[in-house]
Structure formats: C-alpha cells, structure tokens
VEXMAR-486790 format. One record per residue (C-alpha): residue number from 1; residue in one letter; z negated, x, y negated. Coordinates in pm, whole numbers, plus 50000, padded with zeros to 5 digits. Example, Ala and Ser with C-alpha at 12.3 -4.5 7.8 and 13.67 -1.06 7.14 Angstrom:
2
+-----+---+-------+-------+-------+
|   k | r |    pz |    px |    py |
+-----+---+-------+-------+-------+
|   1 | A | 49220 | 51230 | 50450 |
|   2 | S | 49286 | 51367 | 50106 |
+-----+---+-------+-------+-------+
This chain:
366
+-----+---+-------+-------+-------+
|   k | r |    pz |    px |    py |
+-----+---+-------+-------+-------+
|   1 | X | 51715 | 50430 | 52004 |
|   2 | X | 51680 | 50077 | 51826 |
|   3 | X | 51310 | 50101 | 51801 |
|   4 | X | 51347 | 50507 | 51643 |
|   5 | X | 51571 | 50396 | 51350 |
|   6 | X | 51398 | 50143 | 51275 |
|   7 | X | 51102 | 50361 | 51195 |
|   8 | X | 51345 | 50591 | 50972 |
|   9 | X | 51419 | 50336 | 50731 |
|  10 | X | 51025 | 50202 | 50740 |
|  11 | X | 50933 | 50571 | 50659 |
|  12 | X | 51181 | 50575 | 50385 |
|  13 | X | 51059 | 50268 | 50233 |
|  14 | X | 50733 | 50376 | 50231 |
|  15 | X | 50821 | 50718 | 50132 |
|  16 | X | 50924 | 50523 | 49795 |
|  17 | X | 50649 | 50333 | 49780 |
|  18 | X | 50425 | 50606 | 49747 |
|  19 | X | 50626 | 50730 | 49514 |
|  20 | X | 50577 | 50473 | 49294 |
|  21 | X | 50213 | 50463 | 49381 |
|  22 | X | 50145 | 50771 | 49281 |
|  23 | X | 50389 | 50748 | 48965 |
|  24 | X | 50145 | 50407 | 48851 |
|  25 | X | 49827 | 50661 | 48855 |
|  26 | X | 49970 | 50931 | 48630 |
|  27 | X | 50027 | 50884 | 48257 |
|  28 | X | 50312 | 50649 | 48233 |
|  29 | X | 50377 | 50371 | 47986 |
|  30 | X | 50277 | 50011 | 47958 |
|  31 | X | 50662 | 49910 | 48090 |
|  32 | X | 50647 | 50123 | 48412 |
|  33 | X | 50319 | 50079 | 48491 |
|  34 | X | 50386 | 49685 | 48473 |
|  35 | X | 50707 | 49745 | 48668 |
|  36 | X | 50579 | 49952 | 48949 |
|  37 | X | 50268 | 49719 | 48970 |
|  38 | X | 50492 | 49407 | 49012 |
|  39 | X | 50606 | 49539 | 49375 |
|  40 | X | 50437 | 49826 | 49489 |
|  41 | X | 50141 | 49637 | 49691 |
|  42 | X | 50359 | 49410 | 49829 |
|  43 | X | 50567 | 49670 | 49945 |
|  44 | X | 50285 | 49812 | 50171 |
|  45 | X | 50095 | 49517 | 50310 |
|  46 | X | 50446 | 49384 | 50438 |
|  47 | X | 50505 | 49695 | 50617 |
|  48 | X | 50142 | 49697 | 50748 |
|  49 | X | 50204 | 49339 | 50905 |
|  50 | X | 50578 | 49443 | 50965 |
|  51 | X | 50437 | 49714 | 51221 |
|  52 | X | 50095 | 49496 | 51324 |
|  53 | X | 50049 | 49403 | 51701 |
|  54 | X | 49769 | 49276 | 51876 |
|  55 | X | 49902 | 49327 | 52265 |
|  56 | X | 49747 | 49499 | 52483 |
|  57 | X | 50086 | 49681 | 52551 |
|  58 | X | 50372 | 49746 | 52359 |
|  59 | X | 50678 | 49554 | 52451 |
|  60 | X | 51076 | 49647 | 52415 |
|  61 | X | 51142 | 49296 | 52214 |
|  62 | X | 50980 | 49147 | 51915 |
|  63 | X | 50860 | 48828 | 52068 |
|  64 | X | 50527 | 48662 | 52105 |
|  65 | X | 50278 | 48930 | 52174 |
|  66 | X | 49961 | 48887 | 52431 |
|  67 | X | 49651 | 48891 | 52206 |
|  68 | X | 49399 | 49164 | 52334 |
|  69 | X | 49035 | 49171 | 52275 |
|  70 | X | 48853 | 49137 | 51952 |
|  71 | X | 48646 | 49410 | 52074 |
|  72 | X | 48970 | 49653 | 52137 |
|  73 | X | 49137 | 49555 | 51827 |
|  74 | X | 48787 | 49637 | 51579 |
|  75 | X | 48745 | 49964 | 51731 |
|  76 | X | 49145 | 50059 | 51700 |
|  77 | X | 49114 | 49955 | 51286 |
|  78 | X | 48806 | 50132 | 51224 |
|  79 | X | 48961 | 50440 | 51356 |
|  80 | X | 49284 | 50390 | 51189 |
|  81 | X | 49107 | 50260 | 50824 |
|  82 | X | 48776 | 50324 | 50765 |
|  83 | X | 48739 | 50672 | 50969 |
|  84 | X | 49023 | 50763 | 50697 |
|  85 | X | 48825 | 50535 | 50433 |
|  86 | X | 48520 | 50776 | 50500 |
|  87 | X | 48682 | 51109 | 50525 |
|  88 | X | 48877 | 51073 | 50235 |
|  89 | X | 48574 | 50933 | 50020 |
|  90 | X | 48407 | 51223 | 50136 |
|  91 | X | 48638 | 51505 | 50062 |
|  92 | X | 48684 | 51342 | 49701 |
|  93 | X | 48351 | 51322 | 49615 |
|  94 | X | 48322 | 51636 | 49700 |
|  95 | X | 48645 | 51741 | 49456 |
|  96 | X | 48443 | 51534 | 49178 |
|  97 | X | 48118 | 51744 | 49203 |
|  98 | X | 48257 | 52060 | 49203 |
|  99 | X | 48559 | 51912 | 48921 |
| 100 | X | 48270 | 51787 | 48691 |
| 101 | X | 48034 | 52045 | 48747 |
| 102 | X | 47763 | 51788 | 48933 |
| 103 | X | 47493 | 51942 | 49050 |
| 104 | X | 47477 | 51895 | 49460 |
| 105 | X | 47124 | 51779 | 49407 |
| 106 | X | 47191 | 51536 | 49144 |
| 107 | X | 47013 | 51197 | 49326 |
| 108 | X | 47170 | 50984 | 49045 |
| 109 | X | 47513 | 51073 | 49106 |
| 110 | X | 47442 | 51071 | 49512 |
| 111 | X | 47326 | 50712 | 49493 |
| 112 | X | 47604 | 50586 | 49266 |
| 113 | X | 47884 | 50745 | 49520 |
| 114 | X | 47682 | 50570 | 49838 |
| 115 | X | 47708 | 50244 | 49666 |
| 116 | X | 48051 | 50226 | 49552 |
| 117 | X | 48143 | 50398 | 49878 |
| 118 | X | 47986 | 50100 | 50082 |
| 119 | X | 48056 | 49819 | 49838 |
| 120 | X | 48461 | 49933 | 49827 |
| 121 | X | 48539 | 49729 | 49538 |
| 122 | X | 48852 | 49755 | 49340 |
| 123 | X | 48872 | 49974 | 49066 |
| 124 | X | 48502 | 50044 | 49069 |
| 125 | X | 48502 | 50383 | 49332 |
| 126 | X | 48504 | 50638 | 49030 |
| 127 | X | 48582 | 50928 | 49267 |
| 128 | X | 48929 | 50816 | 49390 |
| 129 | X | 49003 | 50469 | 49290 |
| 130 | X | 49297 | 50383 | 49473 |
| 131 | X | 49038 | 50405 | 49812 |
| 132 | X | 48972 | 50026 | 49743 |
| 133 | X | 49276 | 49974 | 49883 |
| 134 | X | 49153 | 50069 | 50286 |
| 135 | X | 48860 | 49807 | 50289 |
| 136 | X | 49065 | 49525 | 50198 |
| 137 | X | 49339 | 49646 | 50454 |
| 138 | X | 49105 | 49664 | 50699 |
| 139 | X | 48974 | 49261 | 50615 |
| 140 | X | 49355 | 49141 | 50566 |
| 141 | X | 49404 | 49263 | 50949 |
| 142 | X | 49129 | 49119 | 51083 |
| 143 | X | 49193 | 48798 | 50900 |
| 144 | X | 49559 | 48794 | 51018 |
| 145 | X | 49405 | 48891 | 51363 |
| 146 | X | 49208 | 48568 | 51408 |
| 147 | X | 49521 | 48383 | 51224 |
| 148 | X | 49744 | 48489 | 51511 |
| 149 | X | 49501 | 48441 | 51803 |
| 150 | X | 49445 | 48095 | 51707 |
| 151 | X | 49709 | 47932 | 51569 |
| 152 | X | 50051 | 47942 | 51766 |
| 153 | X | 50359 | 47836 | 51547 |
| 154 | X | 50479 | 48077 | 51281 |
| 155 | X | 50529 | 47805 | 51045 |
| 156 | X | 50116 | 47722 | 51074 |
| 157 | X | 50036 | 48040 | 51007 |
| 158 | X | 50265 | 48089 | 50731 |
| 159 | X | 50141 | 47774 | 50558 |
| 160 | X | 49779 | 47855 | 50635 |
| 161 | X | 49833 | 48247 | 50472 |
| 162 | X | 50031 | 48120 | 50163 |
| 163 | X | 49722 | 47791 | 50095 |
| 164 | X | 49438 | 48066 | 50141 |
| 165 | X | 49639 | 48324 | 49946 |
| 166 | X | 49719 | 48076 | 49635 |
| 167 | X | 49333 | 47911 | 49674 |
| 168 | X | 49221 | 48291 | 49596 |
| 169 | X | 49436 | 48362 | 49320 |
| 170 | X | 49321 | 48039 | 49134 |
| 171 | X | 48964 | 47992 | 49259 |
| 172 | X | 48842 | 48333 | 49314 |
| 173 | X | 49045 | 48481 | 49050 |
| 174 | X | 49179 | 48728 | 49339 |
| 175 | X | 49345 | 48940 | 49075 |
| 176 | X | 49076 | 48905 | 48817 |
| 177 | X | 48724 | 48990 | 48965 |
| 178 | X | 48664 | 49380 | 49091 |
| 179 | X | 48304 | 49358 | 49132 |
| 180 | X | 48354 | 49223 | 49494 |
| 181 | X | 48239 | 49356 | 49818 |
| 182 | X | 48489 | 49527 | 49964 |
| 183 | X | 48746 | 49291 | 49699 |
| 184 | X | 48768 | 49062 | 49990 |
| 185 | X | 48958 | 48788 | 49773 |
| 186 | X | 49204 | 49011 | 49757 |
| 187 | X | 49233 | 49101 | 50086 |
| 188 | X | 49251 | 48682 | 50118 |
| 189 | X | 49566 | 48678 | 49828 |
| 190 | X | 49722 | 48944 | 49942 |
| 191 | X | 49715 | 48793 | 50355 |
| 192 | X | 50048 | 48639 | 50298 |
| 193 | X | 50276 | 49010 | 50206 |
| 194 | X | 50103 | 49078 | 50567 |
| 195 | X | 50197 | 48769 | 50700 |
| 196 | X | 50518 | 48751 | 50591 |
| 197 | X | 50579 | 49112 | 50716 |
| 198 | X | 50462 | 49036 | 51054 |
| 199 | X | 50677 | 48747 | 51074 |
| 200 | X | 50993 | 48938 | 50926 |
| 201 | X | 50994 | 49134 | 51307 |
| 202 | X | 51127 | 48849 | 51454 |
| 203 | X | 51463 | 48798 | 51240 |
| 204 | X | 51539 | 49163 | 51113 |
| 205 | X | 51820 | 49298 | 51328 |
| 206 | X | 51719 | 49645 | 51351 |
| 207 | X | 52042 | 49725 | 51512 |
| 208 | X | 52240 | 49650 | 51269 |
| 209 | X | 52378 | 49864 | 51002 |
| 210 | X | 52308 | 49772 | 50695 |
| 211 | X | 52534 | 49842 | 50391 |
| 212 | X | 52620 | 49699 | 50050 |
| 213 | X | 52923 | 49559 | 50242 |
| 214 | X | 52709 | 49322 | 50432 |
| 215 | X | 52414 | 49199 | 50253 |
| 216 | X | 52357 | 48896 | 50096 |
| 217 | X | 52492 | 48988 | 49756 |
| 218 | X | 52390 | 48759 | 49513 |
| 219 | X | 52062 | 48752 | 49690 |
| 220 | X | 52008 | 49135 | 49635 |
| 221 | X | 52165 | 49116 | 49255 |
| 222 | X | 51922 | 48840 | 49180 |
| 223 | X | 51628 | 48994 | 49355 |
| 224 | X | 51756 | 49333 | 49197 |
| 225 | X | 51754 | 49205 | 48841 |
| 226 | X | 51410 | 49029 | 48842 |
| 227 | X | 51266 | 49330 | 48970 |
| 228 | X | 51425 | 49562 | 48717 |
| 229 | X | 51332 | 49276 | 48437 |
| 230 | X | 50944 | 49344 | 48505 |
| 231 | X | 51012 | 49656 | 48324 |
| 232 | X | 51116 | 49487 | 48013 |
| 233 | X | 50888 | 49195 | 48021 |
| 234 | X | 50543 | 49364 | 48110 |
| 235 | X | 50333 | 49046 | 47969 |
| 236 | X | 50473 | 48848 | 48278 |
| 237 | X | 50287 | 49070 | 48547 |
| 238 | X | 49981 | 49095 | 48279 |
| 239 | X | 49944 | 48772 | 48259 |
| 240 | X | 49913 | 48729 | 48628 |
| 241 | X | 49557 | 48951 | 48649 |
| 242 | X | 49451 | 48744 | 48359 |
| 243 | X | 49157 | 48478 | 48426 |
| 244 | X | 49317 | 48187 | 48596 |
| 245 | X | 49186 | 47826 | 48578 |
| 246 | X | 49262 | 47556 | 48842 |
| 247 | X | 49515 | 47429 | 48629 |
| 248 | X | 49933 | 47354 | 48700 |
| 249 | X | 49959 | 47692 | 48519 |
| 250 | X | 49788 | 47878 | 48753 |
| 251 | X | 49990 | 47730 | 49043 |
| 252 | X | 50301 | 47870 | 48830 |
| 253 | X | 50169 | 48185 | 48782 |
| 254 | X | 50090 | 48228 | 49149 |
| 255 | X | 50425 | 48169 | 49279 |
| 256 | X | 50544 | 48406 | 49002 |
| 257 | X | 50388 | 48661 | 49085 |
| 258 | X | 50461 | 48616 | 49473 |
| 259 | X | 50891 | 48605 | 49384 |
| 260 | X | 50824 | 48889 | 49181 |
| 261 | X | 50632 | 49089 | 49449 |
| 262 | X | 50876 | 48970 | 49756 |
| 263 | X | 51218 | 49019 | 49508 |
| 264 | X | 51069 | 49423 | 49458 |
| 265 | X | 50993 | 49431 | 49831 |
| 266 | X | 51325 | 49258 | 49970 |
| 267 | X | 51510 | 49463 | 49684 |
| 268 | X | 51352 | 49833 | 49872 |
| 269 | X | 51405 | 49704 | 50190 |
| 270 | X | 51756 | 49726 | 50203 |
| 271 | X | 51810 | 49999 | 49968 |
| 272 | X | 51580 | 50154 | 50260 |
| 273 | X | 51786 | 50059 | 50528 |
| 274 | X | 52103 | 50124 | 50365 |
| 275 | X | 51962 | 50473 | 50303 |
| 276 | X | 51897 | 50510 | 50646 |
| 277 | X | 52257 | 50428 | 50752 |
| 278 | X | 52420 | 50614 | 50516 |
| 279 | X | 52293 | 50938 | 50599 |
| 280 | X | 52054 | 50890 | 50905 |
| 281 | X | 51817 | 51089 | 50780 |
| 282 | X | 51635 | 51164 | 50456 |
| 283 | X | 51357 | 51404 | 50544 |
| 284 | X | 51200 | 51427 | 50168 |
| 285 | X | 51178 | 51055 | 50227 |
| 286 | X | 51045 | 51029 | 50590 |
| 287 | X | 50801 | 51260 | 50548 |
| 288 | X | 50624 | 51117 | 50285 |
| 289 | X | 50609 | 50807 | 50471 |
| 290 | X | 50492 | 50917 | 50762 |
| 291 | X | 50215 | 51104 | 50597 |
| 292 | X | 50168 | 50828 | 50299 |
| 293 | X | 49799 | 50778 | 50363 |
| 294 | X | 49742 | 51144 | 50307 |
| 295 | X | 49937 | 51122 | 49934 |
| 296 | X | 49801 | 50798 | 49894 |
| 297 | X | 49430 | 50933 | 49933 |
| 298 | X | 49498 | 51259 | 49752 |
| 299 | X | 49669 | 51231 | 49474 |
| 300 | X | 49428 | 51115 | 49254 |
| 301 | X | 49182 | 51446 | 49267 |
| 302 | X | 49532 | 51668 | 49262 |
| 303 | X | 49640 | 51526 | 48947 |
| 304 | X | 49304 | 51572 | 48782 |
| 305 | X | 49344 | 51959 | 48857 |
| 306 | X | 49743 | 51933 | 48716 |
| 307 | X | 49591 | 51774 | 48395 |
| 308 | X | 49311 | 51998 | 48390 |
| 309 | X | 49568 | 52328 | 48430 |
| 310 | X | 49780 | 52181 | 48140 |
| 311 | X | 49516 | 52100 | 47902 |
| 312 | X | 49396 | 52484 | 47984 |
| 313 | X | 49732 | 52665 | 47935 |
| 314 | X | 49813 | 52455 | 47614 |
| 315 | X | 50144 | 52280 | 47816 |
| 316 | X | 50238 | 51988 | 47576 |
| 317 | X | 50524 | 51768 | 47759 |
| 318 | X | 50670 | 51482 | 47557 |
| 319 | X | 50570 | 51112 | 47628 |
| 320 | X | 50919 | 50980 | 47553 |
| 321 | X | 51035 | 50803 | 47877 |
| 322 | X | 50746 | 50910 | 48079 |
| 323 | X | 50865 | 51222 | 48123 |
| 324 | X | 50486 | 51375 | 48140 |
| 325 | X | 50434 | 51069 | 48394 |
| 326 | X | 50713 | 51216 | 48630 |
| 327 | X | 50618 | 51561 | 48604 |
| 328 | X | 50261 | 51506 | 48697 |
| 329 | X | 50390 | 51332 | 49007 |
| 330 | X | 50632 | 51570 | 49119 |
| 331 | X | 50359 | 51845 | 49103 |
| 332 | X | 50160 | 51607 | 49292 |
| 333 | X | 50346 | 51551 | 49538 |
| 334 | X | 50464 | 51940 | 49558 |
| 335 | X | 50116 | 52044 | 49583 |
| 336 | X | 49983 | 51761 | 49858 |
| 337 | X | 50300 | 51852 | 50075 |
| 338 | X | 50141 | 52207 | 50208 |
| 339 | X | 49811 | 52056 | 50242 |
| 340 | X | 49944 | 51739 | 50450 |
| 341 | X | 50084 | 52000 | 50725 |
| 342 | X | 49757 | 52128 | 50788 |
| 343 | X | 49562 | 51809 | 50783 |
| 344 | X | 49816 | 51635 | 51048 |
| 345 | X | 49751 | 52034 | 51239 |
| 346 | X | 49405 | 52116 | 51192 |
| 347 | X | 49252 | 51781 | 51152 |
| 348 | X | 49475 | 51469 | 51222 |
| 349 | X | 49109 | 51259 | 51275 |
| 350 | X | 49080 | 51264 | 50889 |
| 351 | X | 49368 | 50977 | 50851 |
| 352 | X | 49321 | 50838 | 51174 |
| 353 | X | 49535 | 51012 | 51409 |
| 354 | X | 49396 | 51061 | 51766 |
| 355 | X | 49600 | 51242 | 52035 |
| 356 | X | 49556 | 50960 | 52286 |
| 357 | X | 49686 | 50713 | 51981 |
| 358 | X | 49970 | 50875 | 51836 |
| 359 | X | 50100 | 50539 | 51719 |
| 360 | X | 49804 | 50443 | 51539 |
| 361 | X | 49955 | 50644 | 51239 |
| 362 | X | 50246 | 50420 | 51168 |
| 363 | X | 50003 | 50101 | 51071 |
| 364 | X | 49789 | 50217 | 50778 |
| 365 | X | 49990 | 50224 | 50480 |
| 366 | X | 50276 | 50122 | 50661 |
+-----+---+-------+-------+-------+
C-alpha cells in the first residue's frame, strides 16, 4: 500500500511536469518560458534517480541496494531509453517528411536525420528537439551507475556529483555548448538532480500524509517565492546558459541556478504529495505521468499540425498572457491522449514497455 501511493503522487508530479514541458515548446512569452525552464529539468532527472535501482531484486525498504551487473543494467536502459530514443526519432521523422512535403528519396535530408539522430545533441535534432533529452538520460544513469557501485557513503557520492556537476557548468560550459555528442556535459551537470533524487528515497516518509499543516512552512514559502520570482526576473535563468568563465562568478551562477532548480522541484513535490492526500487520486494527473514519455516525445510534431490547422482556418488567438501558449497545449495534450491508449495497447515496445518488465515504465521520465 506504502509503495502504491507513493507512485500516485510521483505520477502527479510528473503529470505537471509535462505540463510545463510541453507549455515551454508552444508559443509562450519570454517570462514563462524563463519560469518553466528554471525547474522543469530538475523536476524530471530527480524523479528518474528518485525511482533508480541497480539490485538485482526489488526490496520492501529503501536501503542500500545490491548492485547487479553492468551487463544487466546496459541492456535494461537501452530498452527503457534508446529503444524509445529510436522509435520516437523514427515516427517523427517520418511526421516531418510527410509535414514538409520531403521527398522519401531526398538523400540530403536522409543523411542530415541519421546524423543528428546518432550525434543526439541538444537542440540540434530538427525533427523533434526535445529527443536530446533521452541520450543524456541514458549517460546520467550510467554515470550514476558506476557512482553508486563504487563509492559507498552517500555523502561521497553527493560531493563527487555536485564537483563534476559545477566543473561542467564552468569548464564545459554544460549549459552553453549544443554541438556535443549526445550533450554529454550535460548529462555530467545535470548528474546531481539524479543524485540528489536517488538519495531523497532514503528520508522521504512515503507514509506519511502530507498537508500544508505539516510542512516546513517557511521552507515551502521561501522555496515557493523564488520559484514564482523566475517569472518576473527572466535575465537570472538567462544568464545562467550564458558563456561562463572559470571565474568566482561562475561559481555564483552555478549554485544559482541549482537553488533555483531544487526550490521549483521541492516546491512540486509537496504540492504533489499534498495533492495526492487530499483527494487520493487525480486521474488527469496520473495519467499523464504515467504515460509522460509518450507526451514528452509527441508533442512537438502535434503542435506543428495545431499551428498548421490555425494558420489554415484563419484562427487568430491573442498573445496577451499566453493565452495562444495554453491553448496550443491543451489541444496537445487532448489530441496525444487517444493516441497514448493505443500505443501502451498496440505497441507498448515503442516507449519501452515489455510485458516481462512492466516496471521499466516508471524510470524514463520519471
């Protein structure tokens, strides 16, 4: 019972966090975007390490775990990420030859989808963007993989993620360069959301109940108003995917932008699990975390087709509080919900989901 609601409010929080990931994608101001941008990452590779294990079985407490072979462990995350990473690649290329009117036969446009497909960069895979993110979860888990295996005290590996994390924002410019195989700085910043994540099983309760009653309060208000201040302030999260320098202002920035990312995170967490308390279930919620790789992956070619209907049909929708943003994601979202029931029927393989591995589902995009 313990270990089912915990999974309600995980699915809930990432059932917002696609929200928001979808929201950043559609045409939405220089505010929001800044805002949702400030959190929403973080959001999902601390729920990928919050549900991460490397045992050979699953156990009823949240202890140490049993590390199981390298060899079990690869072959589990290319199923889960980059079978998904190629199917979904696949079906929107695809969507972009038929949407552009590409000839199947065009060489030029073959080659340039095989090479962004295999080099995975961020913000480079012209087809479906977003996809950049599967590579780099894949190299974040096997990083964290060999972090666990190897080193035994939490604290280590806490101080080893956050020193490799803030060595690739400065000297790599984590945030900066795209033209990166398979952005594997930023799979190397980003390692510390993951660890943190995986480390945050050990000391959340998950049987107990959660209201406004009995969290920290001034922690959440704080947390709550730096979060909500990104909104207002969108040259502070700018300025953190400008070029850094090794410099004392780097080193500021860095930890600026990780209490920004873990204040939106810790803030969604227990709104989450407060959710969940309140009224056990929200299914609008659940479901769009459990199926959040299929939105995730998606969205992008749906809301070319939404744009495309509206610039046909002359439907003009004011910019004025990003109205046109949210509209474009609710259609999104209201298309992608039919055609996420017959994926998980017809063919579950496409994100990853295996009848003999029905679990494997809850760790990409967690």
């Amino acid at each position: 019972m313990e270990n089912h609601h915990r999974l309600i409010w995980v699915d809930i929080a990432r059932g917002i966090g696609i929200i928001f990931i979808i929201l950043t994608h559609m045409p939405i101001n220089r505010n929001l975007t800044a805002y949702n941008c400030s959190f929403q990452l973080g959001i999902f590779f601390f729920f990928s390490g919050y549900l991460f294990h490397i045992s050979n079985k699953q156990k009823s407490d949240l202890g140490e775990q049993k590390c199981s072979d390298f060899k079990i462990f690869l072959i589990s995350r290319i199923k889960g990420i980059l079978v998904p990473y190629l199917s979904l690649s696949l079906i929107s290329m695809i969507f972009y030859l038929f949407y552009y009117h590409v000839p199947f036969y065009s060489i030029i446009t073959f080659k340039d989808m095989l090479s962004v497909f295999l080099f995975g960069a961020r913000n480079t895979i012209f087809y479906n963007i977003p996809l950049w993110f599967l590579p780099t979860l894949f190299l974040v888990e096997c990083l964290y993989y060999f972090l666990r295996k190897y080193c035994n005290k939490d604290i280590m590996i806490l101080f080893i993620s956050l020193l490799l994390s803030c060595f690739s924002f400065i000297w790599l410019n984590a945030l900066y360069q795209t033209k990166v195989f398979w952005t594997w700085p930023v799979a190397i910043y980003y390692l510390i959301y993951f660890t943190i994540g995986n480390l945050a099983r050990k000391y959340i309760k998950e049987n107990t109940r959660i209201s406004i009653s009995n969290i920290n309060g001034i922690l959440f208000v704080l947390c709550l108003l730096l979060n909500i201040s990104m909104y207002y302030f969108p040259d502070i999260y700018f300025s953190i995917l400008s070029f850094q320098t090794i410099s004392l202002h780097s080193i500021k920035l860095y930890f600026t932008a990780l209490l920004i990312m873990l204040a939106g995170t810790y803030v969604y967490i227990c709104i989450s699990r407060i959710l969940a308390n309140k009224f056990k279930h929200i299914y609008f919620l659940e479901y769009l975390g459990q199926n959040s790789l299929i939105f995730f992956g998606l969205h992008i070619p749906v809301m070319w087709c939404i744009r495309s209907l509206f610039q046909y049909f002359d439907i003009s929708i004011t910019a004025r509080f990003n109205l046109i943003g949210i509209v474009y994601a609710f259609l999104t979202i209201l298309i992608l919900w039919p055609i996420s029931y017959l994926i998980n029927k017809y063919c579950p393989w496409i994100i990853g989901k295996y009848s003999n591995n029905k679990s494997n589902n809850t760790k990409v995009l967690a």
